[in-house]
VEXRO-448378 format. One line per 4 residues: number of its first residue (from 0); their letters; for each residue x, y, z of C-alpha. Coordinates in Angstrom, 2 decimals, always signed. Layout:
BEGIN
NUM> A> X,Y,Z | ...
//
This chain:
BEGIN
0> XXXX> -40.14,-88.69,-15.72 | -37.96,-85.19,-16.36 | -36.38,-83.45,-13.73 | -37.22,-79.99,-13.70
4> XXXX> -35.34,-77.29,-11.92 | -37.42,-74.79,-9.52 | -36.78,-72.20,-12.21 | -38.86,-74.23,-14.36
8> XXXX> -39.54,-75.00,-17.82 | -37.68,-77.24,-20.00 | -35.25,-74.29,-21.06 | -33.59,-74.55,-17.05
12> XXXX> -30.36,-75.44,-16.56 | -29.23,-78.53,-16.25 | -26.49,-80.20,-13.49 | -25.16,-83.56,-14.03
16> XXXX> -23.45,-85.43,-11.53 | -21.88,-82.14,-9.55 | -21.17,-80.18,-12.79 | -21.23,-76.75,-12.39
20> XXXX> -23.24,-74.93,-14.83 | -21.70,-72.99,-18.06 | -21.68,-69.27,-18.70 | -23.61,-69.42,-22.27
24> XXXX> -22.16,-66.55,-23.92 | -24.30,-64.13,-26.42 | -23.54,-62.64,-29.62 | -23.76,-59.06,-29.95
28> XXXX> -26.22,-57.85,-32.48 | -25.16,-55.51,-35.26 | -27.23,-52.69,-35.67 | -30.03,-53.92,-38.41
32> XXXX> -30.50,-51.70,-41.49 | -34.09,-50.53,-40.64 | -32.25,-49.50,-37.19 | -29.39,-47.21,-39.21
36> XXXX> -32.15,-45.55,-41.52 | -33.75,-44.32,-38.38 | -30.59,-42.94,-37.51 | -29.82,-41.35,-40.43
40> XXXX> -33.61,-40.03,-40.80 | -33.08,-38.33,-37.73 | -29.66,-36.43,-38.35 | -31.70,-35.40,-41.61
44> XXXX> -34.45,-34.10,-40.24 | -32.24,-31.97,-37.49 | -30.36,-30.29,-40.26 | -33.38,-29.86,-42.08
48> XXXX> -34.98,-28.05,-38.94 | -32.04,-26.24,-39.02 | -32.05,-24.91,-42.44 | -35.94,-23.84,-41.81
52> XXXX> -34.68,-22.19,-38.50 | -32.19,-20.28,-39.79 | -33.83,-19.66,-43.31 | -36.94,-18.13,-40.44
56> XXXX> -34.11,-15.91,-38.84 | -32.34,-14.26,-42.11 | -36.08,-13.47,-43.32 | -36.86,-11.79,-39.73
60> XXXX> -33.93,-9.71,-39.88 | -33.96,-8.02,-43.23 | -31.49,-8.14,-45.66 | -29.58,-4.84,-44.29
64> XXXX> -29.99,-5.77,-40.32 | -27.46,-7.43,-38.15 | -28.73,-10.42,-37.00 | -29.89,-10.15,-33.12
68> XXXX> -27.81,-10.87,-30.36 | -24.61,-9.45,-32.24 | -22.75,-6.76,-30.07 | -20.17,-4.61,-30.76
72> XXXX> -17.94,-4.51,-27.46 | -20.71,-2.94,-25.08 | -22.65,-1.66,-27.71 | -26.24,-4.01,-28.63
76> XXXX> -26.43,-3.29,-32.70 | -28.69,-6.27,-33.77 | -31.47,-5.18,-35.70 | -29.47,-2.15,-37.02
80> XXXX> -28.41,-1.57,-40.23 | -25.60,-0.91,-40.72 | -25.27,+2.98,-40.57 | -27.80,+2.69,-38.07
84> XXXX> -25.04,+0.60,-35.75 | -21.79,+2.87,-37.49 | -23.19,+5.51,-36.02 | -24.63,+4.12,-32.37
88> XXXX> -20.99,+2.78,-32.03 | -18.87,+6.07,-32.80 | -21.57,+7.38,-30.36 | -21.10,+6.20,-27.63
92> XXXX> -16.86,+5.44,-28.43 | -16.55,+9.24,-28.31 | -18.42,+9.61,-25.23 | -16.96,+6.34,-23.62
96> XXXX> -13.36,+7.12,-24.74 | -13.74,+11.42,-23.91 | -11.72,+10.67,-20.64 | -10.42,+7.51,-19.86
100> XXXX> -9.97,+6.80,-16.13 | -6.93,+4.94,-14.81 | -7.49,+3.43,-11.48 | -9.57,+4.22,-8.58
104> XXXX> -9.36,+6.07,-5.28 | -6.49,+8.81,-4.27 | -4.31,+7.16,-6.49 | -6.13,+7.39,-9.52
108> XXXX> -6.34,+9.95,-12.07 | -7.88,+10.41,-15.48 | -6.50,+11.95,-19.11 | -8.59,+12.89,-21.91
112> XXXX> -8.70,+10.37,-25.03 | -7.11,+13.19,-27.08 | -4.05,+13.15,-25.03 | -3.72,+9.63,-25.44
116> XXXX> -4.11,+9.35,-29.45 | -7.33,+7.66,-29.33 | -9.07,+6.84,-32.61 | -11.60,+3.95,-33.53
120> XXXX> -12.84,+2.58,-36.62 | -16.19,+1.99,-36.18 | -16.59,+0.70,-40.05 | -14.52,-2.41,-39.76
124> XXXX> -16.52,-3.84,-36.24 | -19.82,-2.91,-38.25 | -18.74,-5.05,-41.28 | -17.71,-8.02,-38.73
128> XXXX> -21.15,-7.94,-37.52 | -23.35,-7.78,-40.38 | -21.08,-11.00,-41.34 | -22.60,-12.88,-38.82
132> XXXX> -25.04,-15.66,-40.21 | -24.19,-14.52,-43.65 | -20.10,-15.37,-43.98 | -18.89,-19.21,-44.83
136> XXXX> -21.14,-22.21,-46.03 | -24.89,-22.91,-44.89 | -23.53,-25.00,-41.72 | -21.13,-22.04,-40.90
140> XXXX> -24.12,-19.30,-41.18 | -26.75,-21.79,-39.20 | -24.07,-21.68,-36.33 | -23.10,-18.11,-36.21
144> XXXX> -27.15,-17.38,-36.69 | -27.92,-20.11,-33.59 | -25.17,-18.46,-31.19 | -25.87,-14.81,-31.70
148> XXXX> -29.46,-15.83,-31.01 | -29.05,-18.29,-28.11 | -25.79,-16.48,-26.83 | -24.95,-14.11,-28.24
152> XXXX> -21.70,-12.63,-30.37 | -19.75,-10.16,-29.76 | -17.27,-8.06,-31.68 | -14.50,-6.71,-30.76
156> XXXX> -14.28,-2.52,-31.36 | -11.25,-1.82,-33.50 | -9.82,+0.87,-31.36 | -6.01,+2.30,-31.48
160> XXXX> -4.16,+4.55,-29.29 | -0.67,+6.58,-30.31 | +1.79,+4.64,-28.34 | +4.17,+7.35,-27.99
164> XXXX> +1.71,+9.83,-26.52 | +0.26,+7.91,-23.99 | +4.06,+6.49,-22.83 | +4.46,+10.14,-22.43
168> XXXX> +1.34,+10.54,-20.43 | +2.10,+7.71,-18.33 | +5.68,+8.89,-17.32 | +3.90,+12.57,-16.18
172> XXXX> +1.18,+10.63,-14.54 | +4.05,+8.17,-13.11 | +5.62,+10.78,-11.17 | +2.34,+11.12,-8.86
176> XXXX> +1.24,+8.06,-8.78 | +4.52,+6.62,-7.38 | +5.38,+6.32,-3.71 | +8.99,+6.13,-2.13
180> XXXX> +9.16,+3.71,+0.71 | +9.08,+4.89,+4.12 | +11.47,+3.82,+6.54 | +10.29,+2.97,+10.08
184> XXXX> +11.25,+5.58,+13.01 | +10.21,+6.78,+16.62 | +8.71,+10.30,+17.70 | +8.45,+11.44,+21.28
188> XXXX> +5.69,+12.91,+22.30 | +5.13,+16.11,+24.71 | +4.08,+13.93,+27.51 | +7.31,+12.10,+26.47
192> XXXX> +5.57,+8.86,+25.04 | +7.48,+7.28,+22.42 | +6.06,+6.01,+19.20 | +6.78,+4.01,+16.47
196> XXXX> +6.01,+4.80,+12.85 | +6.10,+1.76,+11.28 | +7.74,+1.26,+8.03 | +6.01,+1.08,+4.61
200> XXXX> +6.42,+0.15,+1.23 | +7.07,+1.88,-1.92 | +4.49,+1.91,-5.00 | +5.93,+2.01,-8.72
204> XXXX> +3.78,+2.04,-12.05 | +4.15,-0.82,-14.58 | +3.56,+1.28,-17.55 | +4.38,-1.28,-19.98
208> XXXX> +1.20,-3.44,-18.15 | -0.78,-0.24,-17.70 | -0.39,+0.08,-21.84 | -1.99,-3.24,-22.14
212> XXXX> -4.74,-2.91,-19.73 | -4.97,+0.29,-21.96 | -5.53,-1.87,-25.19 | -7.88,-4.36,-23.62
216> XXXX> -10.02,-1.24,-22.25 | -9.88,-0.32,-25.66 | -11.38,-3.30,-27.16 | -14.24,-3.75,-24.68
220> XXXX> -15.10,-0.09,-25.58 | -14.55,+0.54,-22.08 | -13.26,+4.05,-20.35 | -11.98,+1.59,-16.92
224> XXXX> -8.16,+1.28,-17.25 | -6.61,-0.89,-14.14 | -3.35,+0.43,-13.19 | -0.49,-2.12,-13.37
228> XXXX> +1.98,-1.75,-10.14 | +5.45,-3.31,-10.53 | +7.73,-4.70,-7.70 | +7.49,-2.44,-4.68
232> XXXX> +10.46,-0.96,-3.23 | +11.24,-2.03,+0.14 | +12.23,+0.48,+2.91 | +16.13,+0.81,+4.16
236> XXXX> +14.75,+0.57,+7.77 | +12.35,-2.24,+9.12 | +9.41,-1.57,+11.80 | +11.25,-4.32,+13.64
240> XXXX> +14.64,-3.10,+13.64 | +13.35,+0.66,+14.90 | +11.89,-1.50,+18.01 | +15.19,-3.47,+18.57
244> XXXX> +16.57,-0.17,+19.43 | +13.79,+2.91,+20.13 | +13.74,+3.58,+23.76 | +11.92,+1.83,+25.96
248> XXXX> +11.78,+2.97,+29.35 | +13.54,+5.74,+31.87 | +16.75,+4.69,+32.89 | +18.46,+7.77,+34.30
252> XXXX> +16.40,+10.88,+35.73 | +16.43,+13.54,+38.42 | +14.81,+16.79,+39.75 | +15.29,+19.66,+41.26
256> XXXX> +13.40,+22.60,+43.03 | +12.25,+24.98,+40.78 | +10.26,+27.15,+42.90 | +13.26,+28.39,+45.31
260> XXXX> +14.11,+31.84,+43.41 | +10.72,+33.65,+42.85 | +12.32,+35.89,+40.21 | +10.34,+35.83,+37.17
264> XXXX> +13.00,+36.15,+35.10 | +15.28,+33.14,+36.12 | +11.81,+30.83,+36.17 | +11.71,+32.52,+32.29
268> XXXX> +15.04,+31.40,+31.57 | +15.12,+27.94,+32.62 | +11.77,+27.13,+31.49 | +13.48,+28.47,+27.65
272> XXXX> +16.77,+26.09,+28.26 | +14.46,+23.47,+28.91 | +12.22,+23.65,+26.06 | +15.01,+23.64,+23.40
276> XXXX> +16.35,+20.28,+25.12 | +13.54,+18.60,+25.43 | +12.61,+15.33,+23.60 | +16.46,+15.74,+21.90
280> XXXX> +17.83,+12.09,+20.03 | +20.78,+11.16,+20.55 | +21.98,+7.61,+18.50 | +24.29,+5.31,+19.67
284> XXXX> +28.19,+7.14,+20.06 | +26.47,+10.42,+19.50 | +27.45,+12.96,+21.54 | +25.11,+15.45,+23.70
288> XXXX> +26.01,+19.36,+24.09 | +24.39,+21.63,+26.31 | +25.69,+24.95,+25.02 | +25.14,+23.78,+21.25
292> XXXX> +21.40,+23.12,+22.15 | +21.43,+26.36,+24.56 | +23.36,+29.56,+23.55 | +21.33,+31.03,+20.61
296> XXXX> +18.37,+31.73,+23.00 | +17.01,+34.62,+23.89 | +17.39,+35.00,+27.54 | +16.59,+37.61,+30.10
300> XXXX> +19.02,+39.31,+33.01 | +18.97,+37.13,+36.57 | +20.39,+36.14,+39.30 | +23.94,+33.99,+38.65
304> XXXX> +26.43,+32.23,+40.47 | +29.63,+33.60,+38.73 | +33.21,+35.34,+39.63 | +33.65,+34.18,+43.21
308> XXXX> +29.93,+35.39,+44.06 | +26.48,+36.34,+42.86 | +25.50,+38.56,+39.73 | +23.26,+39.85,+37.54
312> XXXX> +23.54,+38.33,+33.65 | +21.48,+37.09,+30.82 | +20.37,+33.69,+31.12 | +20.58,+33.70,+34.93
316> XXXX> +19.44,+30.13,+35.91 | +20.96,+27.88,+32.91 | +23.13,+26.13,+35.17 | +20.17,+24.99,+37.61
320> XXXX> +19.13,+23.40,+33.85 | +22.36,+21.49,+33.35 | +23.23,+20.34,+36.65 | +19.75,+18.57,+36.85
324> XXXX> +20.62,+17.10,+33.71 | +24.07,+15.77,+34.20 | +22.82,+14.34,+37.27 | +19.68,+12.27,+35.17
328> XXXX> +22.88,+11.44,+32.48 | +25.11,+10.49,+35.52 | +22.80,+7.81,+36.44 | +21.53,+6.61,+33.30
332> XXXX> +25.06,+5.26,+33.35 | +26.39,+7.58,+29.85 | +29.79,+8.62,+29.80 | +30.15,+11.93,+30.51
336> XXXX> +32.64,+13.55,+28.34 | +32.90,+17.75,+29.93 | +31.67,+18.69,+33.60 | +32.81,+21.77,+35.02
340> XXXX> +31.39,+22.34,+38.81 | +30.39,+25.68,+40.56 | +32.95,+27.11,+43.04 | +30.62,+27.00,+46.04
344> XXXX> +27.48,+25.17,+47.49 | +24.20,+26.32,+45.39 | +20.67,+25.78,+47.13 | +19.14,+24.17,+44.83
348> XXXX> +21.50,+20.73,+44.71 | +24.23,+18.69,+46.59 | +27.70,+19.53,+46.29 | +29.27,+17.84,+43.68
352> XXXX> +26.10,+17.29,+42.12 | +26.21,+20.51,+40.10 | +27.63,+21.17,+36.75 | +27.93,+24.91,+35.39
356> XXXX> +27.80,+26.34,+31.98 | +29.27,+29.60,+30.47 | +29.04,+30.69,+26.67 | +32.42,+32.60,+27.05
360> XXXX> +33.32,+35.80,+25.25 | +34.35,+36.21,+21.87 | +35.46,+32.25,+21.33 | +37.55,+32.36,+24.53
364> XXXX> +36.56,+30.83,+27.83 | +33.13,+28.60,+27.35 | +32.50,+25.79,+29.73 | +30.01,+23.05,+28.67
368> XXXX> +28.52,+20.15,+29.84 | +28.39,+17.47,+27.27 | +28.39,+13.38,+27.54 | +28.09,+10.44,+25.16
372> XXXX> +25.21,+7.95,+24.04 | +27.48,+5.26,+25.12 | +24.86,+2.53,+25.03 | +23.60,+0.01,+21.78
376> XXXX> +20.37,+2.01,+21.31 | +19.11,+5.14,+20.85 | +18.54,+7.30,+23.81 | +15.94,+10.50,+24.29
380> XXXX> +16.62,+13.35,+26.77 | +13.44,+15.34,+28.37 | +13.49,+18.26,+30.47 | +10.45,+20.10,+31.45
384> XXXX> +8.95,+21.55,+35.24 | +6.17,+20.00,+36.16 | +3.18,+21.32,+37.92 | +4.40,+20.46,+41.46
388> XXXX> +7.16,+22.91,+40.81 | +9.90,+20.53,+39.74 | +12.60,+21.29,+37.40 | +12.74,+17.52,+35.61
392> XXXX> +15.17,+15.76,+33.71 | +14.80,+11.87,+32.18 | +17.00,+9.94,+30.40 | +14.61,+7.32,+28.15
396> XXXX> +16.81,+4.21,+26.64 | +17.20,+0.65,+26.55 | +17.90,-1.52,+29.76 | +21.59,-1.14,+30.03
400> XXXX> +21.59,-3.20,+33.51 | +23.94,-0.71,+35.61 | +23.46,+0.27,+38.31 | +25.08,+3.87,+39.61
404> XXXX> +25.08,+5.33,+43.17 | +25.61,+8.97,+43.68 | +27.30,+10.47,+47.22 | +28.60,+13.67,+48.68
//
């Protein structure tokens, strides 16, 4: 009796005495003749659908017609003839190419094809097209006949421009299309709010780029040109250093009664001074004036403190102006520089607390009150009378961390 394996049949392996069984390796067939003449029938009868493919297109077109699917640039001219597509293409060129836009929005702007030389040969693309399926050997016409009916071909628009007149145009157009940068700054506001204008940068044409966008355009018969920006300028005068050193808060002020004189005049007067110093900048070492900022005003006659008593004079009431502000300067902790004081006690301050001003007379005898920006940042003065009938007077600046006491 045989042993059989549970695989069965008398082909089964075989194990003898703990053998372990042997990979039975196979021969790899070649491909039998019968098996390559398939093949080769195959390939045959592909190219020969492709001959009777294409042979169907060139009949459907006509012997004068650009094969369909063939484009020149934007322009669809299969199934044209040829003057038919010469003259759909210089059509719509000279309406395409009347004005040719260069970028969009505020900053773009547009110049008529004239200007820039423009001229296209719409006889050359025409003859490129009508080549298509008929140029090269069969298997070069079957392809070019299978893409531009599956696909598609285009061809590109032979299209020139005068190089020296549109560099020309450019530089005009240049000129408003580029920005300087702008450096960053403060403002003060009436209320006396200050705010920072940040900085920005500069914008500057590429017109060597914006000539090649030009020539692309150009080719794709299109009237679009992008405008090419080079490296922008950077501002002197960062956002971030303006806010290292804008003012920040009030660190010196003080007020006075306004309301103690009822002459109109004097109120006129000091309500003028105040005005023209209002919101003034002063940078770092700069130096404040009062009679600079003061003495070309047009002021009217009231009551003064002046030659060992009390007169009548123009611009009656200037000195209430600067003694409130040296006071708001005196405590803001800036160095004052000229002080002169009255010769007796005034009602409207302390002793000591005053500070009077004279224009003088022909060069000779002017008194001023001045003092310096001595701190790292930039300071703003305000003056104004408020509603309550205050004459005011701030001192706006960085943190300088003094600390001044005033007594009389």
């Amino acid at each position: 009796m045989k042993e059989i394996s549970k695989t069965g049949g008398p082909g089964a392996t075989r194990r003898y005495n703990g053998e372990t069984p042997r990979a039975v390796k196979r021969k790899r067939r070649r491909p039998s003749h019968a098996r390559r003449r398939r093949i080769a029938g195959i390939a045959l009868l592909a190219f020969f659908l492709l001959v009777v493919v294409g042979t169907v297109f060139n009949l459907a077109r006509g012997n004068d017609e650009i094969d369909r699917g063939v484009s020149i640039g934007s322009v669809e001219v299969g199934g044209m003839t040829r003057d038919e597509a010469r003259k759909a293409v210089q059509e719509d060129a000279s309406a395409t190419f009347e004005r040719i836009s260069f970028g969009t929005g505020k900053e773009g702007f547009s110049v008529s094809g004239d200007d820039l030389g423009i001229k296209v040969d719409a006889s050359s693309a025409v003859d490129e097209a009508y080549s298509v399926g008929r140029r090269g050997n069969v298997l070069q016409r079957l392809s070019d006949t299978s893409r531009s009916y599956l696909g598609g071909v285009r061809v590109d628009l032979d299209a020139t421009y005068d190089k020296d007149m549109a560099r020309s145009t450019l530089e005009e157009r240049a000129d408003q299309f580029d920005e300087k940068p702008r450096d960053a700054s403060f403002s003060v506001t009436d209320s006396g709010k200050v705010e920072v204008t940040e900085a920005r940068e500069g914008r500057v044409m590429d017109q060597e780029e914006t000539l090649a966008n030009l020539e692309g355009a150009l080719k794709n018969m299109s009237g679009q040109v992008a405008i090419a920006e080079g490296p922008a300028p950077e501002p002197k005068i960062s956002t971030a250093e303006v806010q290292s050193y804008r003012p920040k808060e009030v660190i010196g002020e003080y007020q006075t009664d306004f309301m103690w004189d009822s002459n109109p005049n004097r109120k006129y007067n000091m309500k003028l001074a105040a005005r023209s110093v209002n919101n003034t900048v002063l940078e770092p070492g700069e130096v404040f004036s009062f009679n600079d900022m003061t003495k070309t005003l047009d002021y009217k006659e009231a009551k003064t403190f002046s030659n060992g008593g009390v007169g009548i004079a123009n611009g009656g009431g200037l000195c209430q102006v600067s003694s409130t502000l040296y006071m708001a300067a005196t405590y803001a902790g800036l160095q004052i520089v000229e002080r002169h004081p009255h010769y007796a006690v005034l009602p409207y301050i302390k002793p000591g607390f005053d500070a009077t001003v004279w224009f003088g007379e022909n060069g000779w005898g002017a008194q001023d009150m001045r003092f310096e920006n001595n701190t790292d940042g930039y300071i703003v003065i305000r003056e104004w009378v408020d509603e309550k009938g205050f004459l005011n007077a701030q001192i706006l600046g960085q943190p300088t961390g003094k600390k001044v006491e005033m007594s009389t």
